[in-house]
VOPAGU-2260 file (C-alpha; in pm, 1 decimal, decimal comma):
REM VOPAGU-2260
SITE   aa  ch    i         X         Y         Z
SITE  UNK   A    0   15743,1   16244,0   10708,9
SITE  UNK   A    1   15918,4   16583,7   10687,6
SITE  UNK   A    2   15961,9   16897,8   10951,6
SITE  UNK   A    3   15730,6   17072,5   10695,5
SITE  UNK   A    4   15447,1   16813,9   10787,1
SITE  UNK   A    5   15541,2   16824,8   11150,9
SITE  UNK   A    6   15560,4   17214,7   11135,5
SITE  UNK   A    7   15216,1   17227,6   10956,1
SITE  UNK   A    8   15037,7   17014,1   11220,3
SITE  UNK   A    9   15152,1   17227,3   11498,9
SITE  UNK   A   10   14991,0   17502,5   11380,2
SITE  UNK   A   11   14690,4   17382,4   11262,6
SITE  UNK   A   12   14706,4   17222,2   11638,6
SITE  UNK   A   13   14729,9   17536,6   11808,2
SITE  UNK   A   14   14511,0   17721,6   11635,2
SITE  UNK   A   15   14207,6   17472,1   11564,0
SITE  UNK   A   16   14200,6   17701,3   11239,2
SITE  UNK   A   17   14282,8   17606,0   10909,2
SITE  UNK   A   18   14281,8   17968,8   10769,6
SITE  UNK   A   19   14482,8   18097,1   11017,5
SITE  UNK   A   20   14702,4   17861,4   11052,0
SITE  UNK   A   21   14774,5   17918,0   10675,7
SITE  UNK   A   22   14824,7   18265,1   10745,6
SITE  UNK   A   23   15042,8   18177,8   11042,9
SITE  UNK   A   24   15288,3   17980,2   10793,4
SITE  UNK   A   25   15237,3   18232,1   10501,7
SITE  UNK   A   26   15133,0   17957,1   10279,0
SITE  UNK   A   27   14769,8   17925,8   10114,7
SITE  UNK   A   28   14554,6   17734,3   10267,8
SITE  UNK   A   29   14491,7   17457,1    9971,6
SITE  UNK   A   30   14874,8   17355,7   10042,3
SITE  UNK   A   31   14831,7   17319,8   10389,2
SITE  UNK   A   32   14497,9   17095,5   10373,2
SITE  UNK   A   33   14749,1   16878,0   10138,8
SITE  UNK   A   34   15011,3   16920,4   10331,1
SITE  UNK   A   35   14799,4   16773,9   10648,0
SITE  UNK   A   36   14653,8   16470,3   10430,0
SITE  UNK   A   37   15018,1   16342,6   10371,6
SITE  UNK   A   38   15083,4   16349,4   10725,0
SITE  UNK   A   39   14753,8   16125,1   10806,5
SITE  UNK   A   40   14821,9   15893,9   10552,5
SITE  UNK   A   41   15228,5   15846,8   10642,6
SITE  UNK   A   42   15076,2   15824,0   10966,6
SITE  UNK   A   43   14761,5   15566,2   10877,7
SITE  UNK   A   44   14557,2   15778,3   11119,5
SITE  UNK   A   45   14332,5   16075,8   11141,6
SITE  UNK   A   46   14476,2   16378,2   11298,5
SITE  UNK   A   47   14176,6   16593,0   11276,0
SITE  UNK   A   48   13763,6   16622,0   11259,2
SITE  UNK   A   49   13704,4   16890,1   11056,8
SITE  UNK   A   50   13368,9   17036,1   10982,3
SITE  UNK   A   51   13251,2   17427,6   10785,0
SITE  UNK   A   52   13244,1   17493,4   11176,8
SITE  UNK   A   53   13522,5   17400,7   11369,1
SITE  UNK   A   54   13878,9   17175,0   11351,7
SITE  UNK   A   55   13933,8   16975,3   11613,3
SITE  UNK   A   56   14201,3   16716,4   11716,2
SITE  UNK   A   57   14124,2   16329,7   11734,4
SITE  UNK   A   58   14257,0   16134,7   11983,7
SITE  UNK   A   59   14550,8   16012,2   11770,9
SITE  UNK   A   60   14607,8   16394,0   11678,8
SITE  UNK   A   61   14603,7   16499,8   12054,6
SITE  UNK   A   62   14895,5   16188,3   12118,5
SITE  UNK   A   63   15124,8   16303,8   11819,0
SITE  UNK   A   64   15066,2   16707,0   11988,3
SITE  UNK   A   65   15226,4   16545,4   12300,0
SITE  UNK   A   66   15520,8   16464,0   12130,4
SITE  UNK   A   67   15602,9   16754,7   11802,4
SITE  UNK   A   68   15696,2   17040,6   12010,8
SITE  UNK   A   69   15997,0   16806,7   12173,9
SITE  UNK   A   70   16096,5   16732,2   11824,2
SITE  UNK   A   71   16131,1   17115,6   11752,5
SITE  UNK   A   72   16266,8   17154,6   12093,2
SITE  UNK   A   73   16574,9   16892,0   11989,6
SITE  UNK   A   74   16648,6   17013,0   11714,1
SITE  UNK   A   75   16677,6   17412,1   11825,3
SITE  UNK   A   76   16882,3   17212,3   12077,6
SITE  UNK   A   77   17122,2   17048,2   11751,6
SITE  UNK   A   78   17162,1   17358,8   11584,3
SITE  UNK   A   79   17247,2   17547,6   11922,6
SITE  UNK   A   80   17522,7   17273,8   11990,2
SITE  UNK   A   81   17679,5   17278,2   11667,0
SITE  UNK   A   82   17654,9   17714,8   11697,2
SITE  UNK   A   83   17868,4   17664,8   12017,9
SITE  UNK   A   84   18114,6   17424,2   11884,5
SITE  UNK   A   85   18151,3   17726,3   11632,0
SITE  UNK   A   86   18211,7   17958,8   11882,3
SITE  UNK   A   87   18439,6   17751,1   12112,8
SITE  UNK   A   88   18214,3   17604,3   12371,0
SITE  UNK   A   89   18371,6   17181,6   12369,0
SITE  UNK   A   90   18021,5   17116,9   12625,1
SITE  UNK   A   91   17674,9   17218,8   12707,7
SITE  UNK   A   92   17476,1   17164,7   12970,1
SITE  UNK   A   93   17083,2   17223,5   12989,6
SITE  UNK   A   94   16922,2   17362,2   13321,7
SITE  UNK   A   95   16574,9   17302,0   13355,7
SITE  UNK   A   96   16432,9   17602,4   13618,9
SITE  UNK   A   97   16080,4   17524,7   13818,0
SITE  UNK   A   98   15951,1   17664,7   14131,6
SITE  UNK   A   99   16152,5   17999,7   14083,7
SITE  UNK   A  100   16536,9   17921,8   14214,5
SITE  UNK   A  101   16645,0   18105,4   14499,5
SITE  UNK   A  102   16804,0   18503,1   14360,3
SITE  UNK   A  103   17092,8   18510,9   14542,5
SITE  UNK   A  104   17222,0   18134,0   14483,1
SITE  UNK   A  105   17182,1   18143,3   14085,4
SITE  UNK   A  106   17444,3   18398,0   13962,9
SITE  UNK   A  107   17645,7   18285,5   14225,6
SITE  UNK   A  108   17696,0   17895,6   14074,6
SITE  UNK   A  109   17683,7   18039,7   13704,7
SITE  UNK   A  110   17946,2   18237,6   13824,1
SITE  UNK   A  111   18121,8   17927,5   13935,5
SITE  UNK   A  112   18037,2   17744,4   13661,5
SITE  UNK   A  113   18251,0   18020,4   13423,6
SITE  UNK   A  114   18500,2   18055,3   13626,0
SITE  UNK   A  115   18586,7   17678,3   13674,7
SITE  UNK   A  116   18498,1   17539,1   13339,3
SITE  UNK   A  117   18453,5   17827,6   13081,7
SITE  UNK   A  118   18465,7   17604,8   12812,9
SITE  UNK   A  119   18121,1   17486,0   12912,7
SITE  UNK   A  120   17811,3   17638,5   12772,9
SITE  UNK   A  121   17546,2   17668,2   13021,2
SITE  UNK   A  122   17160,8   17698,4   12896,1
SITE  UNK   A  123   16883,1   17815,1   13138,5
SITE  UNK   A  124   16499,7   17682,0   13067,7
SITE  UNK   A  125   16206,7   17762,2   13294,6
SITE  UNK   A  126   15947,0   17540,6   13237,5
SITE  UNK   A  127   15676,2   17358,7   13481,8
SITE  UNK   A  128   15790,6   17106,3   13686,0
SITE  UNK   A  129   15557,3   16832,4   13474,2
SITE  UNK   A  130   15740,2   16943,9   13183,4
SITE  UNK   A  131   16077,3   16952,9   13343,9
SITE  UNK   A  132   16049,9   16584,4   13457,3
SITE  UNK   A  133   15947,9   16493,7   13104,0
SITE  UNK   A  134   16225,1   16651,7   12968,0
SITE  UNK   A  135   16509,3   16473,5   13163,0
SITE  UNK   A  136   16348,6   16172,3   13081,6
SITE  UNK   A  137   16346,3   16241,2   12701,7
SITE  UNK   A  138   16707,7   16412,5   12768,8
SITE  UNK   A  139   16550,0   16733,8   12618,9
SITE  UNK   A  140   16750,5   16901,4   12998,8
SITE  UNK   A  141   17029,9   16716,9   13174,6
SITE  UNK   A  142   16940,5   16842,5   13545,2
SITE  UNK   A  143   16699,1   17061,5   13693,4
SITE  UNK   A  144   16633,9   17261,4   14011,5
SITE  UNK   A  145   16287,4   17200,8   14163,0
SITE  UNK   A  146   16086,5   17205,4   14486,6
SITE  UNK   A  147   15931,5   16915,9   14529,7
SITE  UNK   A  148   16126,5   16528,8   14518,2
SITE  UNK   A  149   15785,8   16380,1   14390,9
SITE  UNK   A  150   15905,3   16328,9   14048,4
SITE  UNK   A  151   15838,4   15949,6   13951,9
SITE  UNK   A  152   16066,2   15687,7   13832,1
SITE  UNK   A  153   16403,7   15728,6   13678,8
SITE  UNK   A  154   16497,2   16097,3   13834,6
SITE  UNK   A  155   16680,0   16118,7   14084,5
SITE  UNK   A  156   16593,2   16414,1   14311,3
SITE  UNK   A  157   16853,0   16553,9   14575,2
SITE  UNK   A  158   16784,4   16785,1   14840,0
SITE  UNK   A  159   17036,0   17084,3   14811,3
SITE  UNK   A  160   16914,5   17420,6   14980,5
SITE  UNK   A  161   16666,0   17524,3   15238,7
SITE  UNK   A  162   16551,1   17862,2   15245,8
SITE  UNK   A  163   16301,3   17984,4   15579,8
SITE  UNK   A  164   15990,8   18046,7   15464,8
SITE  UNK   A  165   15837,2   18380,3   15548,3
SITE  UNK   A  166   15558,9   18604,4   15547,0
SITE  UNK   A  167   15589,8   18873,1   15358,0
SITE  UNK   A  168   15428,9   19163,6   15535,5
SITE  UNK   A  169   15347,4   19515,1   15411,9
SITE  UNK   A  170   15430,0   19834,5   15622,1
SITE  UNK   A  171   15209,5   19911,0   15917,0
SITE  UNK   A  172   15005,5   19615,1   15881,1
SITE  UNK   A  173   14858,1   19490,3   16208,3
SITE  UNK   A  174   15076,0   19173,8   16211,9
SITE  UNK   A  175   15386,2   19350,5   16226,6
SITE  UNK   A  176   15284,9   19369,4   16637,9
SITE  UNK   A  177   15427,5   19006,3   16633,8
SITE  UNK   A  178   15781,7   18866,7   16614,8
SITE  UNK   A  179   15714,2   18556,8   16485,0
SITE  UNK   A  180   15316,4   18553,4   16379,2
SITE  UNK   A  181   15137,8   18272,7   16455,9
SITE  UNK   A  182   14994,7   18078,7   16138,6
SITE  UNK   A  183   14645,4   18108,1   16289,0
SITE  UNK   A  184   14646,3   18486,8   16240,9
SITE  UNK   A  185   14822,7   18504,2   15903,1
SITE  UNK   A  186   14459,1   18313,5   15780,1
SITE  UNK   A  187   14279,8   18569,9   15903,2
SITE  UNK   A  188   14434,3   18781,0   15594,3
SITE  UNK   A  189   14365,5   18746,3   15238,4
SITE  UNK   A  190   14681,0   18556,1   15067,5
SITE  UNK   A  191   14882,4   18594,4   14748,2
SITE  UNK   A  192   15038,0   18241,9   14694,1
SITE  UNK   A  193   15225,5   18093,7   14404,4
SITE  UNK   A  194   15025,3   17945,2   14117,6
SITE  UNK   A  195   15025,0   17562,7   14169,0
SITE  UNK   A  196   15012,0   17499,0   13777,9
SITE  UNK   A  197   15338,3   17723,6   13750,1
SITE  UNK   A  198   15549,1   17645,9   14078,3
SITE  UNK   A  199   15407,9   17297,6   14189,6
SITE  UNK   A  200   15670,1   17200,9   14399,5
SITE  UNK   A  201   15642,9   17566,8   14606,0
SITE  UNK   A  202   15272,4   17524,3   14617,5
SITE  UNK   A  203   15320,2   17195,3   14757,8
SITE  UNK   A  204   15521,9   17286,2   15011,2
SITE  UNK   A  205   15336,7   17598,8   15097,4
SITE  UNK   A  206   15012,9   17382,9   15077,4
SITE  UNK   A  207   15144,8   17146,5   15386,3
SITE  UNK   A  208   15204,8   17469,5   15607,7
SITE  UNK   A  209   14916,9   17570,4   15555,6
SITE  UNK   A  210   14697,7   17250,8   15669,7
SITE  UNK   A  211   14897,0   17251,0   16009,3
SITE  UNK   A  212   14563,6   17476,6   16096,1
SITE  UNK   A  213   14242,8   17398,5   16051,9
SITE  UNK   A  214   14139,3   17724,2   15880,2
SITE  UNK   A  215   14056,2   17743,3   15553,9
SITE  UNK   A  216   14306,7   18024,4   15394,5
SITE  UNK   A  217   14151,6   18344,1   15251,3
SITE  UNK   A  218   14388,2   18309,0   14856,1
SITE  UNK   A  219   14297,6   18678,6   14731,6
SITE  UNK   A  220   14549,5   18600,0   14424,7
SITE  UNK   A  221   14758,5   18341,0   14279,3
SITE  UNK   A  222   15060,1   18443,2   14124,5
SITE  UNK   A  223   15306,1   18290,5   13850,1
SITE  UNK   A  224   15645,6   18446,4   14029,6
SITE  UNK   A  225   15781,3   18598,3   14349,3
SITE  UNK   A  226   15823,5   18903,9   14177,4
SITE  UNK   A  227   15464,9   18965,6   14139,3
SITE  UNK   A  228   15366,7   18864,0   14495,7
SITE  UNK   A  229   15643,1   19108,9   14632,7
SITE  UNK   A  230   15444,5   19333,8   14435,0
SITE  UNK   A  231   15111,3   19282,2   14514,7
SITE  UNK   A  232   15248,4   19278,7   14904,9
SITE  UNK   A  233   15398,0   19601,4   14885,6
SITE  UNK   A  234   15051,1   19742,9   14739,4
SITE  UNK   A  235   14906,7   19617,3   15087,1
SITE  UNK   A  236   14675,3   19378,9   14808,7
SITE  UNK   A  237   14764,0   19105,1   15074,3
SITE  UNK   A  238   15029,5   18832,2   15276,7
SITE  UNK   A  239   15244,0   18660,5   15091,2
SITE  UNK   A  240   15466,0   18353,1   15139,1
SITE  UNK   A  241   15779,6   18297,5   15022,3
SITE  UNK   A  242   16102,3   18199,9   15092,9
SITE  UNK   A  243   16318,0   18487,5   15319,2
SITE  UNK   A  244   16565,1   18536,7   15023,4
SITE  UNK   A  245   16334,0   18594,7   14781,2
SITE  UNK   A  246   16135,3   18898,6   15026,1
SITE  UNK   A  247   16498,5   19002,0   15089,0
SITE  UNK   A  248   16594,5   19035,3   14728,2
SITE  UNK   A  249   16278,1   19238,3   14665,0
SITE  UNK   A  250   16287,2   19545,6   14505,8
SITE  UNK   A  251   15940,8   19686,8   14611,7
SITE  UNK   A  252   15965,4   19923,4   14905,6
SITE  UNK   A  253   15769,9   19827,1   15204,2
SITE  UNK   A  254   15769,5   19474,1   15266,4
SITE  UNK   A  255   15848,3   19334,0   15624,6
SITE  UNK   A  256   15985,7   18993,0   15591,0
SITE  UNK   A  257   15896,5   18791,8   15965,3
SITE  UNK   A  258   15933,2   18437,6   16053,1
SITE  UNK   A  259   15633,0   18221,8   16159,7
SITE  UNK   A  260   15574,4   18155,9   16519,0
SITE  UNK   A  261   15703,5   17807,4   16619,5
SITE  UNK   A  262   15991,3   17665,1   16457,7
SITE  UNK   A  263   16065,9   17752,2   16125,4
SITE  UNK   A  264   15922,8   17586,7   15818,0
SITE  UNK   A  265   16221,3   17550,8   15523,3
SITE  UNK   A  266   16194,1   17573,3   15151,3
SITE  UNK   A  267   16403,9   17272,4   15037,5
SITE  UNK   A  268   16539,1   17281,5   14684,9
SITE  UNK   A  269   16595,7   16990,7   14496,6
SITE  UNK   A  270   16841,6   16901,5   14207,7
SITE  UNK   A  271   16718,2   16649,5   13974,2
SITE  UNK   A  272   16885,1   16430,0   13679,0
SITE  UNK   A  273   16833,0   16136,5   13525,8
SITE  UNK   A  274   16936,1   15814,6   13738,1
SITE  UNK   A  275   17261,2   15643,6   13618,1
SITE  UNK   A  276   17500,9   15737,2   13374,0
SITE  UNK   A  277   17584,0   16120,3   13506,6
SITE  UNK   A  278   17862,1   16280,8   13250,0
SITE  UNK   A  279   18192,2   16406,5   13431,0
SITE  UNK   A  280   18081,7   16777,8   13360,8
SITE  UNK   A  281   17679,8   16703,1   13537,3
SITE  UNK   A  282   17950,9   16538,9   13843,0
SITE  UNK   A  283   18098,6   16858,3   13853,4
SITE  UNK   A  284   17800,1   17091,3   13856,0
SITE  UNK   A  285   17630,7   16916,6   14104,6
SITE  UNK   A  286   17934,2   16965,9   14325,8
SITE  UNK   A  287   17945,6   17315,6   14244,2
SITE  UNK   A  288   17582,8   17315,3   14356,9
SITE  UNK   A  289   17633,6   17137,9   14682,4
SITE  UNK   A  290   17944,7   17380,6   14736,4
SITE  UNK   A  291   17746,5   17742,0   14703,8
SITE  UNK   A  292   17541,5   17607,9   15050,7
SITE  UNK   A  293   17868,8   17446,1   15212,2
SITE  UNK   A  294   18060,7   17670,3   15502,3
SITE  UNK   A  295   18358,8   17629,2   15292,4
SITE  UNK   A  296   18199,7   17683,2   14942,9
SITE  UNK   A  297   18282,3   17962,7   14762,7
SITE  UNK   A  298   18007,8   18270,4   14814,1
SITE  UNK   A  299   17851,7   17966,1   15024,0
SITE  UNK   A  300   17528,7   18105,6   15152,9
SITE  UNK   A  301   17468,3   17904,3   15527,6
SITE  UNK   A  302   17102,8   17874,4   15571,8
SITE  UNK   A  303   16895,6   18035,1   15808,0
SITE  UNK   A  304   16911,6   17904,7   16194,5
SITE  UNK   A  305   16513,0   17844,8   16291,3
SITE  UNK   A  306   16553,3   18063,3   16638,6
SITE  UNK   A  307   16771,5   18308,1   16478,7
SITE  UNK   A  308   16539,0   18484,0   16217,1
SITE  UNK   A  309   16643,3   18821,6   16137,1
SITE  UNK   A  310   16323,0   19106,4   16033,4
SITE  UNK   A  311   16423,1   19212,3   15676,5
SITE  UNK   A  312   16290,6   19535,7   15495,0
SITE  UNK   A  313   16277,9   19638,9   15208,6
């Protein structure tokens, strides 16, 4: 088995087309059908059904899909080691991003991270949490930042930060009579709310604030990233939820950030890495990480007091 074989499956994988898969590759398409039978036969298996209609992938084919695009993954990863050994990086460490990461806590550890151990190349994924977890345990990443410590066997999954979480208001919205809105009335409003497949942990976490009431919440929109809530809020499209340093960190004008009535509900963001066996540069990064929320951490952020919630505009 060669990458050419692997490379060729993939395509034809994604595209359920044998012409354009060819076309995809810029090979004909005999070499490709040949290409695919070599694979099956290394293999002993069947990778595909294919009729004059349609390609589709057997069950052995849909197995091997599960596994080819880590292969690729690795070795990008090889050759991207070896280019920073060239240019004078002696480490690297992956980061594996779900759930969105809080704005104003990110460039302050990479920051950190350069300042302390410069020598240390530092690479940035965003990818699901499913796929993050995955990828620790097939050392694809080696930690991640999440939202959620539901992550199975094997990962360990440490709570770091707590952000409020807020509603994100637009201007001259009837809520804005309240301080601290009860939940009750925010489900009298049409939501925008974080796309579970794309920020599980958030949703999760959102999701259990939510069932406190028993209303049935009005979702107008779900949304792969903050960013886009903040905008669809400031449109006055609907509420949003979010954490108070992502409505803070906003760049769309007229957004009213206010605190739920009650006490407070908190964000918590995890750091997660494979159990056992943490390298002395993971030790230190994870210190670094605990250190940006300390008092005496530098650019330490101190979270939010519940009774002390400040209105934020932006």
């Amino acid at each position: 088995m060669e990458i050419r074989h692997l490379r060729c499956f993939l395509a034809v994988a994604e595209e359920l087309h044998f012409a354009r898969a060819a076309e995809r590759l810029h090979i004909e398409q005999s070499p490709l059908s040949r290409t695919i039978k070599e694979l099956e036969e290394s293999l002993g298996e069947q990778l595909f059904i294919r009729t004059s209609r349609s390609t589709r992938l057997t069950r052995a084919g849909k197995l091997f899909l599960e596994h080819v695009p880590r292969i690729f993954t690795a070795l990008q990863q090889a050759r991207d080691s070896v280019n920073a050994a060239t240019n004078g990086f002696h480490g690297q460490l992956r980061i594996a991003l779900s759930d969105g990461i809080t704005p104003s806590r990110l460039p302050s550890l990479l920051a950190l991270c350069r300042q302390e151990e410069p020598e240390v190349e530092i690479r940035l994924f965003e990818v699901p949490l499913s796929q993050q977890i995955k990828g620790l345990h097939d050392d694809l990443y080696d930690v991640g930042f999440a939202q959620s410590d539901e992550v199975g066997e094997g990962i360990t999954a440490e709570a770091v930060w707590s952000d409020a979480l807020m509603v994100a208001v637009p201007a001259r919205h009837p809520l804005l009579k309240h301080k601290r809105i009860p939940l009750e009335e925010v489900l009298r409003y049409p939501l925008v709310l974080c796309d579970p497949h794309v920020c599980e942990g958030h949703a999760r976490q959102v999701e259990r604030v939510l069932r406190r009431i028993d209303m049935e919440p009005l979702i107008a929109e779900r949304v792969a990233s903050c960013d886009l809530m903040m905008a669809l809020v400031s449109a006055g499209f609907a509420l949003g939820l979010a954490g108070a340093p992502h409505i803070a960190g906003s760049r769309e004008p007229g957004i009213v950030a206010r605190p739920l009535a009650g006490r407070s509900p908190m964000l918590t963001t995890y750091v997660l890495h494979r159990e056992g066996g943490s390298s002395d540069v993971l030790s230190r990064f994870i210190e670094r990480v605990q250190a940006i929320e300390s008092p005496d951490g530098i650019r330490a952020t101190p979270p939010l007091e519940p009774d002390s919630q400040e209105e934020v505009e932006s």
